[in-house]
N, C-alpha and C positions, 0 to 999 in steps of 0.2 A: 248086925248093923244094917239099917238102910240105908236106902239111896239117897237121901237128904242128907243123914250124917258123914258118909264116905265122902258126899261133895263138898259140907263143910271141914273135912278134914282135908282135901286136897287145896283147899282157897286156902285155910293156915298154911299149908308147906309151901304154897306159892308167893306169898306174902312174906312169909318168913326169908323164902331165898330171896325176894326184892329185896327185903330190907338189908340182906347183909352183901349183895351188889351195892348197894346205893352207899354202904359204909365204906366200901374201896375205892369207891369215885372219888374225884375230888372233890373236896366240897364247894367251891365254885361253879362247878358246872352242875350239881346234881341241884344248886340250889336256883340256878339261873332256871332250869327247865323246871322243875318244882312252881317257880313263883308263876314263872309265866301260864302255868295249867292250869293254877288257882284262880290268876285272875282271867283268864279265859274261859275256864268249868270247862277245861277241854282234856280228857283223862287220854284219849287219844295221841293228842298232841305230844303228852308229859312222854308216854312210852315208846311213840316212833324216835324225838327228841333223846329219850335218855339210852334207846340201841343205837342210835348214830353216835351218838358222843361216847358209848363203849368201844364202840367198833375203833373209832378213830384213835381211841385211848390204845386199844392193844394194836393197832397200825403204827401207832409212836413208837411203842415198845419195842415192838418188833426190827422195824427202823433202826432204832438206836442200836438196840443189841447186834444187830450185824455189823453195823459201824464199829461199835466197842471189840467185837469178835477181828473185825478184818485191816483193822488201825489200832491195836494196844497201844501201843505206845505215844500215840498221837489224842486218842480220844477217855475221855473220862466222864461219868455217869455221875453226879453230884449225889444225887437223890435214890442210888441205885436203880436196878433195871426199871423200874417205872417214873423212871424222872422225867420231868417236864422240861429240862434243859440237858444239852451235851455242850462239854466243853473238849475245843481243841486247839491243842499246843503245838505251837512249833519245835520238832524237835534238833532244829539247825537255828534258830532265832530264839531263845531265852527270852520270857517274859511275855513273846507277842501269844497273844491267845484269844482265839472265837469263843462266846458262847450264843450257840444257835436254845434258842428259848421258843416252844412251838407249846402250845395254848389254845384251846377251844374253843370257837365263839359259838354260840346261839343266839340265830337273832328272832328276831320277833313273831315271824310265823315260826319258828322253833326249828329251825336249819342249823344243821351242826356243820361248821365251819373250822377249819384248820389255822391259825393264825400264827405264822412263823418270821419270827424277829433274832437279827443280829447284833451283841453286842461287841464291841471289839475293845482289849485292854492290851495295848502295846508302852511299850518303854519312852517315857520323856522324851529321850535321845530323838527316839523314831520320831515323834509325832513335831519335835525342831526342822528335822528332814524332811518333813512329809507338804511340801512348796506346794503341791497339787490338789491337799485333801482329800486322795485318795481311803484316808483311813476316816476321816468324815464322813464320806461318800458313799462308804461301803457296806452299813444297812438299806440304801435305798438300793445299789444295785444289786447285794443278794433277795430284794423282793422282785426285781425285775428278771434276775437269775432265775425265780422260781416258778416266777409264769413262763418264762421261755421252755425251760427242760423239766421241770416240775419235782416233785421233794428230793426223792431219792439222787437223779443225777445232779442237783443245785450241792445238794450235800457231796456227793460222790468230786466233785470239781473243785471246792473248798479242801475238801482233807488231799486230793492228788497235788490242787496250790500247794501247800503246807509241807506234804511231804517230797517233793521233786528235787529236794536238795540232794538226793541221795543218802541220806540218812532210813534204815530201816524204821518204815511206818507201819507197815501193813503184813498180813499173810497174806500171802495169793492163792485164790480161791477155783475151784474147778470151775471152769462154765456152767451155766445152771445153776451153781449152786445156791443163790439167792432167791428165793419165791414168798412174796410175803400175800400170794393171794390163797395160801395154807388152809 
């Protein structure tokens, strides 16, 4: 074999592993950075754009899954470990429930961006009680939560609300033992 052939056989193996990354993407994001390459003819772009938007993808993951590890009982994975949304329930309040829904932007120069949205689904009763709008309200201030303390603590504040009833939410974990720059 030559040196030609060997290097066309390594562009197939590297092609090949692109394409079956790109099948575990979402397909929203793999097609946002996609379009945007095309129409730019910027092949550069497509690649920094689609290892940021992985990176971020297995930062979610990661994320979640310590959440699900360190709150069972509190948190749940819709989508399994690679979901795009956690939900968490109150387990002193029946009914009231977060779901933190965190999604990827790419914008136009092809910056991959984390975009984390709160939905809130509480009980009629609550929301008759609720004179202040506090449960209205409170998408906007967990995006203000998240620029103050940033993901992990915005999250980490949310499931300790939730669970400070006293009711077991969480294992408690050694110091250390969270690291998600793995």
């Amino acid at each position: 074999m030559d040196a030609e052939q060997a290097e066309v056989r390594v562009l197939e193996a590297e092609v090949a592993a692109l394409k079956r990354a790109l099948e575990e993407l979402p397909a929203a994001g793999a097609d946002t950075a996609r379009v945007q390459a095309e129409e730019r003819r910027d092949l550069f772009m497509f690649f920094r754009s689609l290892h940021f938007f992985v990176e971020w993808c297995e930062y979610r993951k990661r994320t979640f899954k310590h959440f699900k590890e360190k709150y069972p009982a509190a948190v749940q994975l819709p989508e399994g470990a690679s979901s795009s949304c956690m939900s968490i329930r109150s387990a002193s309040q029946p009914g009231f429930e977060l779901v933190i829904v965190w999604r990827m932007h790419i914008d136009e120069e092809g910056k991959v961006l984390p975009k984390l949205d709160l939905l809130t689904q509480v009980p009629e009763r609550a929301l008759e009680l609720d004179r202040k709008g506090a449960v209205a309200a409170a998408p906007l201030h967990f995006r203000a939560l998240l620029g103050l303390l940033g993901i992990e603590a915005a999250l980490e504040s949310l499931l300790r609300l939730l669970c400070a009833e006293g009711k077991p939410c969480a294992h408690p974990a050694p110091p250390g033992a969270w690291d998600v720059t793995e």
